[in-house]
C-alpha positions as CSV (number, residue, x, y, z in Angstrom):
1,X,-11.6,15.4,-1.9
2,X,-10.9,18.3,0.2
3,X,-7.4,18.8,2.1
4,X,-9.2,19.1,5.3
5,X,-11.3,15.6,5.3
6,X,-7.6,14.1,4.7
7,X,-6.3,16.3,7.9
8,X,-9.6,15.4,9.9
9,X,-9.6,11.5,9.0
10,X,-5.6,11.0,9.4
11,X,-5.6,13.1,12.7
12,X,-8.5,10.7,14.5
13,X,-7.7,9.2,17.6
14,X,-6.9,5.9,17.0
15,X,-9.3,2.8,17.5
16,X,-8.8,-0.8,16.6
17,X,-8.2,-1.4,13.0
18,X,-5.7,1.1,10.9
19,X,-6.1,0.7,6.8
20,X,-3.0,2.2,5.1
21,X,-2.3,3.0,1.7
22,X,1.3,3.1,0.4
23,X,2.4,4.4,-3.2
24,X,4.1,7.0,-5.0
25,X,1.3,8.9,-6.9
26,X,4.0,9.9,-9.6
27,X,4.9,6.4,-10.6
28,X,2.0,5.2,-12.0
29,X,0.3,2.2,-10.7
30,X,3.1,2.2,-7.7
31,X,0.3,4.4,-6.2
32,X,-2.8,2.3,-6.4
33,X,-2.3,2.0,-2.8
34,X,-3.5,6.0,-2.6
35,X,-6.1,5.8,-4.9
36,X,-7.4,3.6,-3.1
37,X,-7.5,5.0,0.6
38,X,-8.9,8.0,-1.7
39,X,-11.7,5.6,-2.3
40,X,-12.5,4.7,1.4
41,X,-12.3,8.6,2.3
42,X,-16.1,8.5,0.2
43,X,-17.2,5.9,2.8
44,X,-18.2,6.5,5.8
45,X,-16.3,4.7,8.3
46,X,-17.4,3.1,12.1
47,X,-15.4,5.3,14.9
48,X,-13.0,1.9,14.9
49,X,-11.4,2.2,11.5
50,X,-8.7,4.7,10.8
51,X,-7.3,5.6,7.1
52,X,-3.8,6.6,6.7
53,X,-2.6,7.7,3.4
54,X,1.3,7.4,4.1
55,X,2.5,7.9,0.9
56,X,6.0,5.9,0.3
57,X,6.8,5.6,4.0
58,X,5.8,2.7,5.7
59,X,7.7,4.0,9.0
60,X,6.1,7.3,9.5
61,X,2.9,4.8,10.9
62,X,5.0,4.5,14.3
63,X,3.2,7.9,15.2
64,X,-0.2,6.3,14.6
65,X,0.3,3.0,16.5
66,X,-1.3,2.6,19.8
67,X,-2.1,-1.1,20.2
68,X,-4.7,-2.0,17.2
69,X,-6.2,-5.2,16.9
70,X,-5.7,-5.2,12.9
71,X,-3.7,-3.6,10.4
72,X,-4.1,-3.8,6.6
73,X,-2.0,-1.9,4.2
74,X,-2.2,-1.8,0.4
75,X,0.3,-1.5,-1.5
76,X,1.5,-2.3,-5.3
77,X,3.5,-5.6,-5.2
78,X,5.5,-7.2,-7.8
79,X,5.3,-10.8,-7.3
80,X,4.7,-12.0,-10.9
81,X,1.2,-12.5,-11.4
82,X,-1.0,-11.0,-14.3
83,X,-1.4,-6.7,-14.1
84,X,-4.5,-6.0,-11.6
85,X,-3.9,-9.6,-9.5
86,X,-4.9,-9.5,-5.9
87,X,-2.9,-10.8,-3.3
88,X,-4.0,-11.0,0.7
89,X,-1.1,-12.0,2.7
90,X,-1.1,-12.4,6.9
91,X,2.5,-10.5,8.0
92,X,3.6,-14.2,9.2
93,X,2.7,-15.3,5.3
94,X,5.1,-12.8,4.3
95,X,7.8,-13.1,6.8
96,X,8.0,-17.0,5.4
97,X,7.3,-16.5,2.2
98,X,9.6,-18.3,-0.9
99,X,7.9,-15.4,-3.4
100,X,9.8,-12.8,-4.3
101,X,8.0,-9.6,-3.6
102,X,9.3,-6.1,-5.0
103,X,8.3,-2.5,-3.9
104,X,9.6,0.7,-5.4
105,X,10.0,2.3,-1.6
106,X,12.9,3.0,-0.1
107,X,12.2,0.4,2.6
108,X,10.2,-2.8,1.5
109,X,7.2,-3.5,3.4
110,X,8.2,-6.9,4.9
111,X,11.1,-5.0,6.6
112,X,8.8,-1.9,7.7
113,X,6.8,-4.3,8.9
114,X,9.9,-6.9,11.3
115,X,11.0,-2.6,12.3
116,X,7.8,-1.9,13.6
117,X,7.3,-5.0,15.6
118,X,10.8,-4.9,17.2
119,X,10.0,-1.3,18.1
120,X,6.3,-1.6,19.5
121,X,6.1,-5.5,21.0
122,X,2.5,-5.0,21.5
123,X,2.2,-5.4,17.3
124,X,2.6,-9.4,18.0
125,X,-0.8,-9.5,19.2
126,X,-2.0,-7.2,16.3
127,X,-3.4,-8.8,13.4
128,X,-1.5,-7.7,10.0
129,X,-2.6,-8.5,6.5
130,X,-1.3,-6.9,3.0
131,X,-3.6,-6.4,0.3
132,X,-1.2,-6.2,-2.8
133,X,-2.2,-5.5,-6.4
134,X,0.3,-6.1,-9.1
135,X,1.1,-3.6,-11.5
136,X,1.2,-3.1,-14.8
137,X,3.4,0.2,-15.3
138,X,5.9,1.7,-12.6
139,X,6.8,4.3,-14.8
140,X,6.4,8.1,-14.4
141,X,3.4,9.1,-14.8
142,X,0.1,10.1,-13.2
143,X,-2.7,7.5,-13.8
144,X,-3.1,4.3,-13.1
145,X,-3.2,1.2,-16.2
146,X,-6.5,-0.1,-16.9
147,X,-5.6,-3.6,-15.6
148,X,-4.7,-2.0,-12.1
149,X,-8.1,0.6,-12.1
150,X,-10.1,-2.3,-12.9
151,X,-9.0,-4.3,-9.9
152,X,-9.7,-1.7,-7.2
153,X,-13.3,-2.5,-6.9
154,X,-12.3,-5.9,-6.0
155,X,-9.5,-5.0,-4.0
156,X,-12.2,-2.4,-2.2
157,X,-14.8,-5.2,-1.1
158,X,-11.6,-7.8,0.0
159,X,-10.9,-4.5,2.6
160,X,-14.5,-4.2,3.8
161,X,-15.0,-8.2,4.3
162,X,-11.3,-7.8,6.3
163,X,-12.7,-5.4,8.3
164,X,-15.9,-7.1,8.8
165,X,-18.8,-4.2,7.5
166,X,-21.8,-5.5,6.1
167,X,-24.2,-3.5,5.5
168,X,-21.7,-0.8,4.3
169,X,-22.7,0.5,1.1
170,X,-21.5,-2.0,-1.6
171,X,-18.9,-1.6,-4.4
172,X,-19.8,-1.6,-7.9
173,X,-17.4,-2.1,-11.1
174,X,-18.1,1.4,-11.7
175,X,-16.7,2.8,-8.5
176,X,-15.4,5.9,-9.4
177,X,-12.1,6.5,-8.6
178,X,-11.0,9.8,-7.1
């Protein structure tokens, strides 16, 4: 993928739905988030959606908020399951939850998430989901575990059904990741 699709796709005027992908690249399946906004990079997109690779930050979105009707992040999420589970959580799921949910960033999601709806009000009529995949190894290094790489064509047509494309070109197992 070429630095300036990144810069052309991040810059886009905002629309209605936002799909971001947090992670840490370095730690190992911490950034199945980014490989996986890699992924929808290769698709084309409707004017509507806009991809944001924000890397560990959760709080640098509050430059790329302008009243959306749907947010969905993906992130890694500890919350005990088998390596490569899929979880789907609506923020008010999250906000109630008993679970215990862990993220290597510096601030969790949950509380990125309460921030930016005390800072832009108009995210109480915006609908939020998380699409977290549990991983295996948060560890330094690279690449992501097979349990975790297997997942992401799952995890890839639970985004397109949230955000309502049929007729987009479908997923296989054999998605290549990027």
């Amino acid at each position: 993928m070429s630095g300036t699709l990144l810069k052309k796709k991040v810059n886009k005027p905002y629309r209605n739905i936002i799909i971001i992908g947090v992670g840490n690249r370095l730690l190992g399946d911490e950034g199945v988030g980014l490989h996986i906004i890699d992924n929808l990079f290769q698709i084309p997109m409707p004017s509507y959606v806009n991809i944001i690779d924000c890397g560990c930050d959760l709080l640098s979105l509050m430059s790329h908020l302008n009243k959306p009707r749907k947010i969905i992040i993906i992130d890694a999420i500890r919350a005990g399951g088998k390596p490569g589970e899929i979880y789907r959580f609506d923020c008010s799921e999250l906000e109630t939850t008993q679970a215990k949910m862990y993220s290597s960033h510096q601030v969790r999601t949950i509380d990125a998430l309460r921030l930016l709806k005390q800072v832009y009000p108009a995210l109480s009529n915006c609908e939020i989901v998380v699409i977290g995949i549990e991983p295996k190894a948060i560890e330094l290094h690279t690449g992501l575990s097979e349990e975790v790489r297997e997942s992401i064509a799952d995890v890839m047509r639970l985004i397109l059904e949230e955000i309502s494309l049929q007729g987009m070109p479908q997923v296989t197992p054999g998605y290549s990741l990027l």
